[in-house]
MIBAVEX-991734 format. One line per field, with one value per residue (C-alpha): residue number from 0; residue in three letters; z, y, x. Coordinates in pm, whole numbers, plus 50000, padded with zeros to 5 digits. Example, Ala and Ser with C-alpha at 12.3 -4.5 7.8 and 13.67 -1.06 7.14 Angstrom:
2
num <- (0 1)
residu <- (ALA SER)
z <- (50780 50714)
y <- (49550 49894)
x <- (51230 51367)
# end
This chain:
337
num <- (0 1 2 3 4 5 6 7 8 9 10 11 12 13 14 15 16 17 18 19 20 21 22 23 24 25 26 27 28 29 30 31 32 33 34 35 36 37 38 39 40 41 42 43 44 45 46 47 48 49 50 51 52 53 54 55 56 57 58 59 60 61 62 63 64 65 66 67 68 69 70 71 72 73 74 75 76 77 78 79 80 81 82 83 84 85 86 87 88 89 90 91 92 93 94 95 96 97 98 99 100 101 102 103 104 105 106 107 108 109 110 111 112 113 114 115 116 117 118 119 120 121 122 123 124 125 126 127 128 129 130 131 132 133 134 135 136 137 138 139 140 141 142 143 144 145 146 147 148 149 150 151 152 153 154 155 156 157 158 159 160 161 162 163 164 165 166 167 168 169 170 171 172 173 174 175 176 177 178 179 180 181 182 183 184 185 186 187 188 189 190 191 192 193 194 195 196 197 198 199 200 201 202 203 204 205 206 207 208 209 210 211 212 213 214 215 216 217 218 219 220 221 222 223 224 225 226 227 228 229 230 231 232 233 234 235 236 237 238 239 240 241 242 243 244 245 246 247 248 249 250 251 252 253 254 255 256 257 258 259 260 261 262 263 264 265 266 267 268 269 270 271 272 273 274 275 276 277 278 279 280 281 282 283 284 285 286 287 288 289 290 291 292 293 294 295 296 297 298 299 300 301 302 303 304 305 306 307 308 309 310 311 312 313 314 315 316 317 318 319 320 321 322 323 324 325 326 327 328 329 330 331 332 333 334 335 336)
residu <- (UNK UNK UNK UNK UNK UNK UNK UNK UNK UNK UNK UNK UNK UNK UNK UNK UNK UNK UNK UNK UNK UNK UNK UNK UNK UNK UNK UNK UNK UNK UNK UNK UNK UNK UNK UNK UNK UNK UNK UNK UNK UNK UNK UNK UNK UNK UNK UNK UNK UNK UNK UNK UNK UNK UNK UNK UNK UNK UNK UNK UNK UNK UNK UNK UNK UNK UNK UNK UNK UNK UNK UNK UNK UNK UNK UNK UNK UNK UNK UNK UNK UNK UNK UNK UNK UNK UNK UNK UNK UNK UNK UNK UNK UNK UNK UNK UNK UNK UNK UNK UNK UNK UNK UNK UNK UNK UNK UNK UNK UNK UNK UNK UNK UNK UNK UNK UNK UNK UNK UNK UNK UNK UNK UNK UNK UNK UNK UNK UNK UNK UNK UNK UNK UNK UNK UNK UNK UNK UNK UNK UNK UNK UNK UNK UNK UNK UNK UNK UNK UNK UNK UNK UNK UNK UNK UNK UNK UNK UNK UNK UNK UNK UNK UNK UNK UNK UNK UNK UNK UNK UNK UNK UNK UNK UNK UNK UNK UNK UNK UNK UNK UNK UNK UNK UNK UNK UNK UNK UNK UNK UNK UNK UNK UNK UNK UNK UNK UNK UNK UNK UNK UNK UNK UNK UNK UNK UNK UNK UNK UNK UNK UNK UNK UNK UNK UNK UNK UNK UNK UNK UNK UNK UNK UNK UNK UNK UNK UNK UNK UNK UNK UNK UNK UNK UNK UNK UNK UNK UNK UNK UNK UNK UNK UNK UNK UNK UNK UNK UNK UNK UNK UNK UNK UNK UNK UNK UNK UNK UNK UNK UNK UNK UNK UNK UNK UNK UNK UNK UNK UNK UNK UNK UNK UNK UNK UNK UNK UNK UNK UNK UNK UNK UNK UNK UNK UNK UNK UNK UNK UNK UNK UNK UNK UNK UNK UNK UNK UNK UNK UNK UNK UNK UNK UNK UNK UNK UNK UNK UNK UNK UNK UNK UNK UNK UNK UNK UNK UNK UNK UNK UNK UNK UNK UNK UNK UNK UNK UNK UNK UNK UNK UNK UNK UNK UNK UNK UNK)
z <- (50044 50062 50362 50538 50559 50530 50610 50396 50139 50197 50100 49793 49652 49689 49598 49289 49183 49229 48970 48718 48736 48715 48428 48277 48308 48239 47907 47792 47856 48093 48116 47897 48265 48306 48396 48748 48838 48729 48999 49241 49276 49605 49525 49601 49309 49107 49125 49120 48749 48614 48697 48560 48238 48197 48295 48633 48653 48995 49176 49119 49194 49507 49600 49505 49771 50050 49982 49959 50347 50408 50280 50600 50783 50743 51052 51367 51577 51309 51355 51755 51743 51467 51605 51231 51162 50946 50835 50543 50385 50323 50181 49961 49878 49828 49579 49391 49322 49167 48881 48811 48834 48557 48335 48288 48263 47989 47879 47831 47675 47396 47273 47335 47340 47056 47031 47284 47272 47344 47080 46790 46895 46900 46588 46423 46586 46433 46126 45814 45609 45881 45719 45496 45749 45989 45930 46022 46391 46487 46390 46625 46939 47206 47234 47573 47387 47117 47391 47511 47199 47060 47406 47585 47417 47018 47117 47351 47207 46882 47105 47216 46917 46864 46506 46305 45956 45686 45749 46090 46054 45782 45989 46300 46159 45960 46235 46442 46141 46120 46493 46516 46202 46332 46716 46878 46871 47246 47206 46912 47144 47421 47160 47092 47444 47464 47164 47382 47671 47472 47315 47695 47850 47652 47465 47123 47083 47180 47037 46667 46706 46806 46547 46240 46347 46445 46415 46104 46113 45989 46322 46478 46420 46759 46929 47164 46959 47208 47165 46795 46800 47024 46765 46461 46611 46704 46290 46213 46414 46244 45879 46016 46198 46033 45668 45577 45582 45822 45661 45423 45535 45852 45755 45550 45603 45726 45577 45710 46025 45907 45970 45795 45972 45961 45561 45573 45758 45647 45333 45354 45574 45202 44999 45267 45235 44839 44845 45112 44988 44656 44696 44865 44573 44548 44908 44897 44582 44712 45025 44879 44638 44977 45172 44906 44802 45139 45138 44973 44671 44852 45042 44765 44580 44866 44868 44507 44544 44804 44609 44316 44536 44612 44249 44163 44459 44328 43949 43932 44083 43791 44009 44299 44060 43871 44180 44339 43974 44027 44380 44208 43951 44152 44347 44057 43953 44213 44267 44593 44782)
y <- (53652 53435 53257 53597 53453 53834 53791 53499 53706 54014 53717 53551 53895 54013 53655 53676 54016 53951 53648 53873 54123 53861 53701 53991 54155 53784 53784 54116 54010 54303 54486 54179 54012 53620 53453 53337 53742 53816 53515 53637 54036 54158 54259 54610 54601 54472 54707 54971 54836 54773 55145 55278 55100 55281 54927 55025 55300 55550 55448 55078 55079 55268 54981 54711 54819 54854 54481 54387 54509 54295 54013 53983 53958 53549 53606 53616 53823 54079 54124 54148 54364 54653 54624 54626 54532 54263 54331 54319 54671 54604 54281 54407 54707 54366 54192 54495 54542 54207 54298 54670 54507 54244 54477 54715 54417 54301 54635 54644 54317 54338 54703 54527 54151 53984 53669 53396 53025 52992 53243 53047 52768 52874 53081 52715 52556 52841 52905 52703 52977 53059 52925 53207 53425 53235 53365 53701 53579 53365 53689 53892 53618 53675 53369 53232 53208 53045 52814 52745 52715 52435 52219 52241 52434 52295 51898 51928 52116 51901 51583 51731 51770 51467 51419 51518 51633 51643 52042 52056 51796 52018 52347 52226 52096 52429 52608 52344 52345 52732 52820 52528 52668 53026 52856 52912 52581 52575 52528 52318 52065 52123 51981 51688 51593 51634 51408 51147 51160 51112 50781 50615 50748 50798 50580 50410 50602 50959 50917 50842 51151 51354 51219 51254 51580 51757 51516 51538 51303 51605 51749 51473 51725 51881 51517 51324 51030 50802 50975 50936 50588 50545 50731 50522 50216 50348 50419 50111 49962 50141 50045 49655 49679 49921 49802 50177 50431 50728 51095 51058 51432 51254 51043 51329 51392 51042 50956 51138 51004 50606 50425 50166 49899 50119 50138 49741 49747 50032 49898 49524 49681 49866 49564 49353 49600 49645 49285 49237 49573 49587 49870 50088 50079 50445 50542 50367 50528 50868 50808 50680 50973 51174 50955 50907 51300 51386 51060 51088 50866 50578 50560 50549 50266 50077 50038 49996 49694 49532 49614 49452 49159 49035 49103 48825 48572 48653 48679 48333 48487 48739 48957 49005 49087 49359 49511 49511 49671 49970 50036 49991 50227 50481 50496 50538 50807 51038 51267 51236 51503)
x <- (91754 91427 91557 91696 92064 92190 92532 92517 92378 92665 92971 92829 92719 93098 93259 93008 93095 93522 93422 93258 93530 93807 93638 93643 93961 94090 93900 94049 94379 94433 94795 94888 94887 94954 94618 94832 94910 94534 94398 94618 94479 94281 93966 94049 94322 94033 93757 94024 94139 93792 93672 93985 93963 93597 93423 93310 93107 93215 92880 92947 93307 93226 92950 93161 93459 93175 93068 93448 93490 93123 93293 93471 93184 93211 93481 93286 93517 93530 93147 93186 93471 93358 92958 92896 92550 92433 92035 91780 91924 92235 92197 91930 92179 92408 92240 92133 92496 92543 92264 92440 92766 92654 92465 92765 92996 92810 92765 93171 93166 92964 93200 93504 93510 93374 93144 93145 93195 92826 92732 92913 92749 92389 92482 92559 92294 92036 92140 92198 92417 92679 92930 92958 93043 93247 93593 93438 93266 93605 93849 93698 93682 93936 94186 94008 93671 93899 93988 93687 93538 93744 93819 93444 93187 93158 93223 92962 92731 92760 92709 92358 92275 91954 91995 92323 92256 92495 92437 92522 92797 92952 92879 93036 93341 93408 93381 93621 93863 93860 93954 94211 94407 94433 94500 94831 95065 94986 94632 94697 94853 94610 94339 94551 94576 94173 94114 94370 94140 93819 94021 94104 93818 93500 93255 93280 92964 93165 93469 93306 93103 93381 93604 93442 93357 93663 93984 94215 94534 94707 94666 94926 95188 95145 95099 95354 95526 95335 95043 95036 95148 94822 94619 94731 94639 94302 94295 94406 94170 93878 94003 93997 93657 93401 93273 93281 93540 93453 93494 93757 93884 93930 94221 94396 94729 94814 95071 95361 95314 95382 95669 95803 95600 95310 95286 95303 95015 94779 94859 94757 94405 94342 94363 94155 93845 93887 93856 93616 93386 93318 93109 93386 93623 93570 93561 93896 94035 93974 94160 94430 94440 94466 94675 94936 94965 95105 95376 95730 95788 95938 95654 95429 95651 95641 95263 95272 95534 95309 94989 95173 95261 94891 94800 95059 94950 94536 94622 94431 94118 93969 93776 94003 94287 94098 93981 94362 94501 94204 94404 94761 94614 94459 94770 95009 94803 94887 95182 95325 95398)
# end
């Protein structure tokens, strides 16, 4: 408009408004349509459906299919053929549209939608207590926003975050951990395939945030076996390098997913940090207490045996020993599952 590009002005102002209304009817799952049928409607068959479900007021509708016929002004022969004039009114009449298209869009939304992804953000973001009141905000979102909320909107909105309080941390992940346990299986795996691409592609920095914020081993249910092969190394890998053990939540449900091979291994990592960390004898107890409550009995007398095993080779060193019979001990302890 500020430059005087009318006709310019007449094609974005129509390709603008068939995005709102598509959004929309998208959103609202309309007709219980696929999202490919939806993409593939004329504009006409658009405006038509959004007046008839009560979205589109008449005068709107009406506007909207003069600008669809404008649209075509981006042919030149068209213009020369119909004499149709291109000028400062109708463009103005153009982009006038777009703002009463919007307003009763939104309008519409807000009786019939729900929240948005970027709603439950800021709501997080804003406020302390939401927690409370989450399952009430996610039960009403519509399964897009669901979408959007767990694949684009919370990672990266927790990533901006400049300093991560245990708040936050603990609000964010809630939220993460609500929505994924009410998601559909396909969305499920969707977020598996995400966290994948965050492991090849991203950061160290990234993928920790993103980790101990949202991932749960439990969650390699809906992963390929390659995939979760490539996930338990990265785990592995963590136990070996960091002198800490990240959320403890974050590990949970582990052990169904190790193999033979695999319980040698996480295994002999446990008994290298009780003996390297002192100080993490109770991180390490309380995973174990969560690790070994979702393994079968053989798998918990099989890390007992080779827990029992280094307590034989170290018996000669006092403090190593006592600290290896606190793991045999915690582990015996708990009932598998």
């Amino acid at each position: 408009m500020e430059s005087g590009l009318w006709k310019a002005v007449h094609v974005l102002a129509g390709s603008i408004i068939e995005a709102v209304l598509i959004d929309y009817l998208l959103a609202t799952n309309y007709q219980k349509m696929t999202q490919t049928a939806i993409l593939k409607m004329e504009l006409g068959d658009v405006i038509t459906a959004c007046k008839t479900e009560g979205i589109l007021s008449e005068r709107a509708a009406h506007l909207s299919d003069v600008i669809r016929s404008y649209r075509n002004l981006i042919h030149p022969g068209r213009v020369i053929r119909l004499q149709e004039i291109v000028d400062a009114e109708g463009a103005k009449i153009a982009q006038a549209l777009v703002g009463i298209v919007i307003r009763e869009i939104t309008s519409a939304r807000k009786e019939k939608y729900g929240y948005t992804a970027e709603q439950i953000a800021e709501k997080l973001k804003s406020d302390p207590a939401v927690i409370a009141i989450l399952p009430h905000l996610l039960r009403d979102m519509r399964e897009i926003e669901i979408r959007r909320l767990l694949l684009a909107v919370l990672p990266q909105a927790y990533f901006d975050l400049e300093e991560l309080s245990e708040t936050e941390t603990r609000s964010f992940r809630e939220c993460f951990r609500l929505a994924y346990n009410n998601a559909p299986d396909e969305l499920k795996i969707d977020v598996a395939k995400h966290f994948v691409t965050i492991l090849k592609e991203e950061s160290q920095y990234r993928i920790t945030i993103y980790e101990e914020a949202f991932f749960v081993a439990s969650d390699l249910k809906y992963y390929t076996p390659e995939d979760t092969n490539l996930v338990k190394e990265h785990l592995f890998a963590l136990l070996q390098r960091e002198n800490r053990l990240h959320y403890p939540d974050m590990l949970s449900g582990l052990g169904k997913f190790l193999s033979a091979r695999d319980i040698i291994k996480f295994t002999n990592l446990l008994i290298n940090k009780t003996i390297r960390y002192e100080g993490m004898s109770k991180e390490i107890h309380t995973y174990v207490n969560q690790l070994s409550s979702d393994t079968t009995e053989k798998v918990r007398e099989k890390m007992i045996e080779i827990i029992d095993t280094h307590i034989e080779y170290s018996k000669e060193q006092v403090v190593i020993s006592k600290a290896l019979s606190a793991l045999r001990e915690a582990l015996d302890n708990v009932i598998p599952f």
